[in-house]
BAKOLSE-573998 format. One line per field, with one value per residue (C-alpha): x, y negated, z negated; residue number from 1. Coordinates in pm, 1 decimal. Last residue first. Layout:
east = [X,...]
north = [Y,...]
up = [Z,...]
k = [NUM,...]
This chain:
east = [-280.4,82.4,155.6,545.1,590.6,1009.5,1195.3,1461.8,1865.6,1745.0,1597.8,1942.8,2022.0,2142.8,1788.2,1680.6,1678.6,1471.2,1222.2,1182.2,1075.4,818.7,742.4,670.2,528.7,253.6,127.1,121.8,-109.3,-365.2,-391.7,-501.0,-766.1,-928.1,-901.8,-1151.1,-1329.2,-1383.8,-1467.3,-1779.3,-1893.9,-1883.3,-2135.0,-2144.0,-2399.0,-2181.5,-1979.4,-1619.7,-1360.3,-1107.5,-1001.2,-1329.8,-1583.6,-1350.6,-1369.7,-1710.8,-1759.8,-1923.0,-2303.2,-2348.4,-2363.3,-2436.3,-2251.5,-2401.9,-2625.9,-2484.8,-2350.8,-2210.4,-1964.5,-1875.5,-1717.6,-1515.9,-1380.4,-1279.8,-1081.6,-925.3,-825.3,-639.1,-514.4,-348.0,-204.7,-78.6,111.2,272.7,402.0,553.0,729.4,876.0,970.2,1132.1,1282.6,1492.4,1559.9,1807.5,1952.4,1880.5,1527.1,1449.5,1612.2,1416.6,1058.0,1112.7,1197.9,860.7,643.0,736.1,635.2,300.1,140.3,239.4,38.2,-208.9,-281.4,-335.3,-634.4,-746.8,-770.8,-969.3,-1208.9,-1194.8,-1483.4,-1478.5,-1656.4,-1503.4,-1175.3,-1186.6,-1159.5,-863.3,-734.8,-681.0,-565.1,-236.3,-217.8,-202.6,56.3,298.3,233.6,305.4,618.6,758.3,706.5,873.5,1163.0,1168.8,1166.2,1541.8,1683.1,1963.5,2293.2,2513.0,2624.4,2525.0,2243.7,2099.9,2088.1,1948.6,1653.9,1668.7,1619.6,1325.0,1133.7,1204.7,1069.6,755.9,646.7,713.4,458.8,129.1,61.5,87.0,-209.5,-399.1,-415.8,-552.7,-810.2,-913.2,-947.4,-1173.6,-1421.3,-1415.7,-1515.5,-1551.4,-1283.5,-1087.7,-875.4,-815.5,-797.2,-588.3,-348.8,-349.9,-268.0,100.8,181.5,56.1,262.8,581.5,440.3,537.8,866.1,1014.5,944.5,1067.8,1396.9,1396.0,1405.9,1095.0,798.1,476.7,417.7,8.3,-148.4,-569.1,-680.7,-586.5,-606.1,-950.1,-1055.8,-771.6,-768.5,-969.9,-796.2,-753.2,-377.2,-474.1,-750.4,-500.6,-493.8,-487.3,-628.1,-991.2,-1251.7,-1218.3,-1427.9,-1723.6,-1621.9,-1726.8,-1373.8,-1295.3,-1201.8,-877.4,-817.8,-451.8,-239.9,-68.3,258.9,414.0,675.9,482.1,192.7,-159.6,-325.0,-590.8,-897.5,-1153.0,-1462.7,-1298.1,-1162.4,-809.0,-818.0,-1052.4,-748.0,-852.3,-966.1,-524.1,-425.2,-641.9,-458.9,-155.1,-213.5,-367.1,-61.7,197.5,55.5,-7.9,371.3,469.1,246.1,430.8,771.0,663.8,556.0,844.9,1064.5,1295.4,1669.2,1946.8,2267.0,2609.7,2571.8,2279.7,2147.2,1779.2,1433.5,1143.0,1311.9,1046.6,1338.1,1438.0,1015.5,960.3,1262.1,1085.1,780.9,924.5,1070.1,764.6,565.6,808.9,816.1,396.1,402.7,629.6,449.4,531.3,427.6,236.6]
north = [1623.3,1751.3,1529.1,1551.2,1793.3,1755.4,2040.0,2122.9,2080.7,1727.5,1718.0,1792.5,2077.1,2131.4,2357.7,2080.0,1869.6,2096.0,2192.7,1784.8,1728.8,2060.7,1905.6,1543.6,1730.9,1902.3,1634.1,1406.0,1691.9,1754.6,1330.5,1367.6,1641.0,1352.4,1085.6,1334.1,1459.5,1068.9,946.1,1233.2,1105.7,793.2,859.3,1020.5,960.4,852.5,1151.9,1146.2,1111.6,1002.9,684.1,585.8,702.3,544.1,186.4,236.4,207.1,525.6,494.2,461.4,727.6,496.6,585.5,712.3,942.4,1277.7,1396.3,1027.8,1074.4,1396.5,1233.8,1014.6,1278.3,1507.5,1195.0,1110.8,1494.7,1485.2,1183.5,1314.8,1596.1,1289.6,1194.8,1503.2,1509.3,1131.5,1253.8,1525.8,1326.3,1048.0,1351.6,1521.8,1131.5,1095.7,778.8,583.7,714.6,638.5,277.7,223.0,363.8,77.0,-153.1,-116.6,-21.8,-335.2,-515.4,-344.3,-372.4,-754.3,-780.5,-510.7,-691.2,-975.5,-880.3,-706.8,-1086.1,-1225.0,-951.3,-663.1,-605.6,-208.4,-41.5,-243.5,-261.4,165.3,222.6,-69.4,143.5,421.0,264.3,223.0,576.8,679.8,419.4,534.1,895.2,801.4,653.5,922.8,1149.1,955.8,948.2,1291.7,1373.3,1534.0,1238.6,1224.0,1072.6,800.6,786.2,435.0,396.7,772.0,622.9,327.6,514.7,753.9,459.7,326.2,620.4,617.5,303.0,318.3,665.3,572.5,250.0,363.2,513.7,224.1,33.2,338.2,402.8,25.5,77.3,415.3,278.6,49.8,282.7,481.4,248.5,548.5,343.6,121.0,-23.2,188.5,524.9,293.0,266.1,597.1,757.8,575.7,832.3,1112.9,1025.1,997.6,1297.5,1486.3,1318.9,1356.3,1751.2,1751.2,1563.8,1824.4,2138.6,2386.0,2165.3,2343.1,2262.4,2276.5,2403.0,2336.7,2194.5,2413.7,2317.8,2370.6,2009.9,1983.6,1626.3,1502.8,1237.0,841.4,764.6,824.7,622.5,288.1,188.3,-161.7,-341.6,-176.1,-267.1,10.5,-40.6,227.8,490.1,819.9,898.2,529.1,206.6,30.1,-317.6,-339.1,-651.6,-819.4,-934.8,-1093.7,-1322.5,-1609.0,-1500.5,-1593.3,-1566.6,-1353.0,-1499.6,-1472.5,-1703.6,-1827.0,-2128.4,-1990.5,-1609.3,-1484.7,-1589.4,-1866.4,-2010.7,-1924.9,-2140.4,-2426.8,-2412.8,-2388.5,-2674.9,-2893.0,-2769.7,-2897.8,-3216.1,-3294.2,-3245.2,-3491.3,-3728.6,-3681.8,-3699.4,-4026.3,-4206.8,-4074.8,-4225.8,-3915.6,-3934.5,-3860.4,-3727.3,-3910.7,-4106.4,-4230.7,-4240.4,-4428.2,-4269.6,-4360.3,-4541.7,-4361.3,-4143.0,-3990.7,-3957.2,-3770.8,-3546.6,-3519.7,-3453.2,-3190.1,-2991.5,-2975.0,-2840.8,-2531.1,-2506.3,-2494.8,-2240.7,-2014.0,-1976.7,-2194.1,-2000.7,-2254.4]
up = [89.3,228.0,513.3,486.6,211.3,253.3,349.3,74.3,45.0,109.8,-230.7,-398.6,-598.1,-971.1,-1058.8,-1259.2,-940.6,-700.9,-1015.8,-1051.5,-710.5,-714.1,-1053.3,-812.4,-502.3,-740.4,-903.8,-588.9,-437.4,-742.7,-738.0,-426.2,-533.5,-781.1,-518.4,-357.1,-639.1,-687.0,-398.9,-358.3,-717.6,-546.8,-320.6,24.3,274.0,575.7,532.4,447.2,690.2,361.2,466.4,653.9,405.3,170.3,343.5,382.8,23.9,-137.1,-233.9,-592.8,-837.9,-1119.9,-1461.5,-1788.0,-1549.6,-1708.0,-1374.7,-1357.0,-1706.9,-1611.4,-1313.9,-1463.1,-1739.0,-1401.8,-1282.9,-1625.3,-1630.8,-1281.2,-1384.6,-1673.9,-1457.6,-1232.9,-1524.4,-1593.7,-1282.1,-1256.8,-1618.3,-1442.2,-1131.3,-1338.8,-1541.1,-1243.1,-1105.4,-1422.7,-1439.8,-1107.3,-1173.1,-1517.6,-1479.1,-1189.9,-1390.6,-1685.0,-1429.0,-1246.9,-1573.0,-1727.8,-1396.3,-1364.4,-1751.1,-1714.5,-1382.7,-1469.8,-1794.4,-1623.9,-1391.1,-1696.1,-1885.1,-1507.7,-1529.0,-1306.8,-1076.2,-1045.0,-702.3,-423.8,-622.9,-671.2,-289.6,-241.7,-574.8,-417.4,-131.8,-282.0,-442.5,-91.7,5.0,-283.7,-203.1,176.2,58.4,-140.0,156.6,389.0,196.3,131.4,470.5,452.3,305.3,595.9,568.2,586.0,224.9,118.1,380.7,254.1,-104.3,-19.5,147.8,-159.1,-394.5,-200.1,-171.3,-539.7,-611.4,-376.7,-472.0,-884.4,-901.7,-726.8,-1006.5,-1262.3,-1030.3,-947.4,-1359.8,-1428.2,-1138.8,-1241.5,-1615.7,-1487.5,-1317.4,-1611.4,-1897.0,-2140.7,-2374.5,-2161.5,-2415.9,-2698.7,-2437.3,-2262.9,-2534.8,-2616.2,-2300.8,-2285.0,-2578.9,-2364.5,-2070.7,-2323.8,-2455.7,-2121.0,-2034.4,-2369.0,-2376.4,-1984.2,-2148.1,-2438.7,-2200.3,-2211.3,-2102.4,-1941.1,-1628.7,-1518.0,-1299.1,-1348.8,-1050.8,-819.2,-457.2,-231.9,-158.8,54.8,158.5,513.4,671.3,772.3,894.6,1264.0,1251.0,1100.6,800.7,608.6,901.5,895.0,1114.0,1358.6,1655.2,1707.2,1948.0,1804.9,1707.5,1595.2,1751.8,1701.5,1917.2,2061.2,1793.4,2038.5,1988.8,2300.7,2066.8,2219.8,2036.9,2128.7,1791.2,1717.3,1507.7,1774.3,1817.9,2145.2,1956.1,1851.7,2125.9,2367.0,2625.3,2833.5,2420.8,2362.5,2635.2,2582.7,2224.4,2326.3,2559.7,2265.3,2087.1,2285.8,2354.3,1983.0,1997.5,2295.8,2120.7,1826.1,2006.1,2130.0,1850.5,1631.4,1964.1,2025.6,1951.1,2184.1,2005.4,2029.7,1701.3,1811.6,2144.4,2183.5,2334.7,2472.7,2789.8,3070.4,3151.9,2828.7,2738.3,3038.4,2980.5,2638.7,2782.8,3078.7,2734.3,2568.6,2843.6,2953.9,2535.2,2590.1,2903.2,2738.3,2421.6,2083.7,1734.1,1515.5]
k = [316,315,314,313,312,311,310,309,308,307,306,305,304,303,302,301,300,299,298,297,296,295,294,293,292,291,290,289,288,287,286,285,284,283,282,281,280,279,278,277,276,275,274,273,272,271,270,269,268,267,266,265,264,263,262,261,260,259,258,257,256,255,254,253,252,251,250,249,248,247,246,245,244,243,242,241,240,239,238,237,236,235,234,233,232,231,230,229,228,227,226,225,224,223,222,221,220,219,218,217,216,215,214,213,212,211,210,209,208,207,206,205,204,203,202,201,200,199,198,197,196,195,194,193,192,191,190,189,188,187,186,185,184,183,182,181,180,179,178,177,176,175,174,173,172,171,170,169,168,167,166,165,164,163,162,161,160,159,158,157,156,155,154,153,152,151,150,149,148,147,146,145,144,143,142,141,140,139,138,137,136,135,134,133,132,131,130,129,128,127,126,125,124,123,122,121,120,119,118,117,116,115,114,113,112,111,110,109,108,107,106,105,104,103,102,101,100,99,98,97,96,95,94,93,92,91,90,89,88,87,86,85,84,83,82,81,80,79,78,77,76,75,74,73,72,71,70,69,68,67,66,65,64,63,62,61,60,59,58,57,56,55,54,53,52,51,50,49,48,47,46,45,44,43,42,41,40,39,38,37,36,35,34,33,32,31,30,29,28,27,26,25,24,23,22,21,20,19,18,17,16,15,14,13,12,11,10,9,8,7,6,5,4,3,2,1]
């Protein structure tokens, strides 16, 4: 428990009052503390601490903040209309409305050997799942959000490295990386209020995750031009998996259940909107990361360095 300045002000007169009152014995140069004592002087401590934190709405005021001695404390979100926030994964100003408008159907077609390994190294990886999942949409979402959410975070954290090691900029990139590995992120907190995994796909995302990790490092620290490539082509298979999804509830095989708030909150949808509404928006995110990652690749290929180029900060 995290000691304010009132309860160390308390615990140090105790044990002063413990020296004095003959609670104590020197050894070896150093005062010790009776165990009897010293407990009391700690059950003291927190009793006040805990006084403290019910004068304060806080531990046994019915709220679940903690009094922090540190002088953290968390400000209460509400949204536009007023209503408080409830989420603690996002904040309002991180919730928005994607581009609904960007072309679905781009696509980069592979010229070079490495983008020709990059592309049917997605499609290999297809199969599997295909095997797996079957028409099992909602699941497949969840296993996909789980891989995708993978290449943002490592490269955002290579280039951060990267611009320790040669004291310089990233140019946004950084940044950008990040926010596609946070986006992808609450992806799946959307698709794990819809999908209930069982406990054997539970584990195949943990085993499926940390291959995928090291696999996607190497890739990177070797040849970031075909990490981006191959992170392109994969979002184009998303794109598709997406559009597949919703086919599937336009012909009824899959409820169109109300959206979870937490998507109506993320994405500033409309109270009424359903998760065919989720996914044409997850659908249009995955547009974005697919076209930041060739855009990415096209920077390397070309001999240059993403820094050379303004990051897409914000580009949904």
């Amino acid at each position: 428990m995290m000691m304010n300045r009132s309860a160390m002000k308390l615990l140090s007169t105790a044990a002063v009052r413990t020296i004095h009152g003959g609670g104590g014995e020197f050894r070896n140069g150093f005062f010790a503390l009776g165990a009897r004592n010293l407990s009391s002087t700690v059950s003291a401590v927190r009793e006040n601490s805990q006084k403290e934190a019910t004068d304060h709405g806080g531990i046994g005021g019915g709220d679940k903040s903690v009094v922090s001695y540190w002088g953290i404390d968390p400000k209460k979100l509400t949204k536009d209309d007023g209503t408080e926030w409830k989420w603690r994964c996002f904040r309002p100003s991180e919730a928005y409305k994607p581009d609904m408008s960007i072309d679905l159907g781009k696509h980069h077609v592979p010229r070079v050997w490495t983008e020709k390994v990059a592309y049917w190294g997605v499609k290999i990886l297809r199969f599997p799942t295909d095997l797996f999942f079957k028409r099992r949409f909602d699941m497949r979402a969840m296993m996909l959000e789980t891989v995708a959410a993978v290449p943002g975070m490592v490269g955002g954290m290579l280039l951060h490295c990267k611009s320790l090691r040669r004291f310089e900029h990233s140019g946004g990139w950084i940044k950008t990386l990040l926010e596609e590995a946070e986006n992808e992120r609450m992806h799946l907190m959307t698709f794990m209020e819809i999908a209930k995994p069982r406990w054997y796909e539970r584990a195949l995302v943990f085993a499926v995750q940390g291959v995928f990790w090291n696999l996607y490092f190497g890739a990177y620290v070797i040849s970031p031009k075909v990490a981006h490539r191959f992170v392109g082509y994969l979002e184009e298979e998303a794109i598709h998996s997406y559009s597949e999804f919703m086919k599937e509830i336009d012909s009824g095989n899959i409820p169109n259940v109300p959206a979870p708030a937490i998507a109506i909150d993320y994405w500033r949808m409309p109270p009424d909107s359903t998760l065919r509404d989720v996914v044409m928006v997850v659908r249009a995110d995955e547009a974005h990361h697919r076209d930041v990652n060739h855009y990415a690749s096209d920077i390397h290929y070309e001999g240059l360095e993403l820094k050379e180029f303004p990051a897409p900060l914000g580009y949904h």
